[in-house]
N, C-alpha and C positions, 0 to 999 in steps of 0.2 A: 483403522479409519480415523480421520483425524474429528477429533475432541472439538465440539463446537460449543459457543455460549451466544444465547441469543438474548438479547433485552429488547423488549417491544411491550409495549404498555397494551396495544390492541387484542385482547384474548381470540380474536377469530384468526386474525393474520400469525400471534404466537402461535397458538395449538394447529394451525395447517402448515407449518414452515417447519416447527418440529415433527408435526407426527411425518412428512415429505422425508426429511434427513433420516431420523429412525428408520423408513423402511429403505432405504438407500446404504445401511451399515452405520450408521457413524451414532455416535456419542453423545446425545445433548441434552444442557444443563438450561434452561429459559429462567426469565427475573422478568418483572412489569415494570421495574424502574431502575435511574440509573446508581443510587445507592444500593440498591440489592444484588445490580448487576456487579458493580464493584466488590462487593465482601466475595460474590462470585468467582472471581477472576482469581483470588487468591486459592480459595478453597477450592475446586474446579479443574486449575491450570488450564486450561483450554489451549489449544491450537491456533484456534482462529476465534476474533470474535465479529459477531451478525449484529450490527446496533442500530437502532431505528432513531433516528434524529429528534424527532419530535416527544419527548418524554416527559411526563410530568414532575415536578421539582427540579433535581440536576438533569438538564437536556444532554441529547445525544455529544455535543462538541463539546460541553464541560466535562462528560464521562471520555470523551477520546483524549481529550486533554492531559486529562489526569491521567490516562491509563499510557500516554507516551511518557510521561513525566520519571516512569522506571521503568518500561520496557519496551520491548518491541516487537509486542504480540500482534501480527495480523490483524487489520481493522478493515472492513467491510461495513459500509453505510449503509440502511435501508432507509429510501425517502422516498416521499410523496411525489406525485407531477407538481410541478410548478414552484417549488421549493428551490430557487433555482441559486437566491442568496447562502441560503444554508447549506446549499450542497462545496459552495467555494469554501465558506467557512471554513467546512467538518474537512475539506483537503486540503484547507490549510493547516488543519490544528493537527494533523498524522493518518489522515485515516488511508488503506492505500487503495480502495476502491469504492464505487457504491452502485447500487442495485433501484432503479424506480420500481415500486409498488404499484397492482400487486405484480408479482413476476412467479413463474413455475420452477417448479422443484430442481428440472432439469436446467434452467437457469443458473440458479442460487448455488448448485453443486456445482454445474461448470465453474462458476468464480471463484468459488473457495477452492480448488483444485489448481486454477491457473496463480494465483497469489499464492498457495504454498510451494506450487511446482520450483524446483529446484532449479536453476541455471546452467544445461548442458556444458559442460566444459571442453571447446573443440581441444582435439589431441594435438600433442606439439608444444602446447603453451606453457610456461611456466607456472609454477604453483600461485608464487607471487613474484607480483609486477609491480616497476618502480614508476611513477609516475610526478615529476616534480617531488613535491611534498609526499603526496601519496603513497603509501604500500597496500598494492590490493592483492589479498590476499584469495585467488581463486580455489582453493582446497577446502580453503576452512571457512569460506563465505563473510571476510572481516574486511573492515579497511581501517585503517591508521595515517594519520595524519601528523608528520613531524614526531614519530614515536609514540603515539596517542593514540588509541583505538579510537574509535567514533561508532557510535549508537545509531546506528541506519535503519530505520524502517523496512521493513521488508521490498515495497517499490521503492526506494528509496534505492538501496544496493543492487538491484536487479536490471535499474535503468543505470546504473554507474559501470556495473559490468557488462553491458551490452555495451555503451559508449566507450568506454577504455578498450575492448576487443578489435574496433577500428579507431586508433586515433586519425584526428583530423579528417574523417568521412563525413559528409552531413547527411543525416536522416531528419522527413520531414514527421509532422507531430503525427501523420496515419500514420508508418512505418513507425515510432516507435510503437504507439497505439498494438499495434498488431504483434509486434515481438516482445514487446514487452509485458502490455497486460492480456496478451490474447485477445484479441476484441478484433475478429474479424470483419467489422462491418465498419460502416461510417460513424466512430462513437463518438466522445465528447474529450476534445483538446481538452480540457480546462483539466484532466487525471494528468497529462503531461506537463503542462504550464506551474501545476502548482506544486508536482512533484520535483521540479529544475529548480522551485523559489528554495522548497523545500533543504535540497540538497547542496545548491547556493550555500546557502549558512551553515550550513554543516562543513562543507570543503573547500569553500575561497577565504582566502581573506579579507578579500573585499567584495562583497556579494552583489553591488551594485555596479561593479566593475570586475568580472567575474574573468578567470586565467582559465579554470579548466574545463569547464561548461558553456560555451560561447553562443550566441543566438547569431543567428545568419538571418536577418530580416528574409521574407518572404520565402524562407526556404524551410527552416528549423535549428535545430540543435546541433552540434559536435563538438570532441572532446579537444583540446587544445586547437592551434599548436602551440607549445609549452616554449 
């Protein structure tokens, strides 16, 4: 079961999010702040980590910050209602999804399950694929850029490999919403919006005039044409 680290300053929301996951199998390391969570993160390794936005001294988006700054461990937000600035933030600064409070057990485990789930690989396709610049690498979950690996967040390569699966198809922001972060229901564009800015910078080179990520007003997203 995968390794979870939680940071949440609230001890009633900590202690019922943890003892929830414990009786579910899984693994978990909790911290009340974001310095603690961090020495965590090294010592821990975690799989995934649960970070509650709102923290006292280092907040939630300076601890996601940091912790993209060298890796690209799974980030799950837990926010408040109405936190609606900080929830763009913390997607902007890496995190690949978040969670309003409070939310149930079966919640919280469905999303850590969909953000680690792996990317079906349909049969037929090549391991890796050339794309312009790009080599995506479907076997081994990497992408490179002009001979350069690139550091992708986990939604970050999830929505690149769904979008390079159909080049030049446009999918609107529910449809990726749903294949991508699982989110069956009507959720919140702004995981897909901020995940494109995100990945913008990582893979064009001009990210304000973008080749491989294209926006089709009024419709959504698709990958080239190149």
């Amino acid at each position: 079961m995968p390794r979870v680290l939680l940071i949440e300053d609230d001890p009633s929301v900590r202690e019922g999010v943890e003892l929830g996951l414990r009786r579910r199998g899984h693994e978990v390391r909790t911290a009340a702040t974001g310095e603690a969570g961090l020495a965590a993160v090294g010592e821990f390794q975690p799989d995934l980590l649960l970070l509650d936005l709102m923290l006292p001294g280092m907040n939630g988006v300076q601890v996601c910050r940091q912790v993209r700054e060298t890796s690209q461990l799974p980030i799950i937000m837990l926010t408040a209602r109405g936190d609606d600035f900080d929830v763009v933030v913390g997607l902007e600064a890496g995190a690949d999804d978040y969670i309003v409070k409070p939310a149930r057990t079966e919640v919280i485990e469905a999303r850590i399950r969909a953000v680690l789930r792996r990317i079906e690989e349909p049969g037929g396709r090549p391991a890796v694929e050339f794309h312009g610049d790009l080599a995506v690498d479907r076997a081994g979950l990497g992408v490179a850029k002009s001979g350069q690996r690139l550091a992708l967040a986990p939604s970050e390569l999830k929505l690149l490999l769904f979008l390079t699966a159909a080049p030049e198809q446009v999918f609107s922001r529910q449809q990726l919403l749903e294949h991508v972060w699982e989110h069956s229901y009507h959720a919140d564009a702004r995981l897909v919006d901020a995940c494109v800015r995100r990945l913008r910078n990582k893979i064009e080179d001009v990210p304000g005039d973008p080749r491989y990520i294209q926006t089709l007003r009024g419709f959504g997203y698709r990958f080239g044409p190149l």
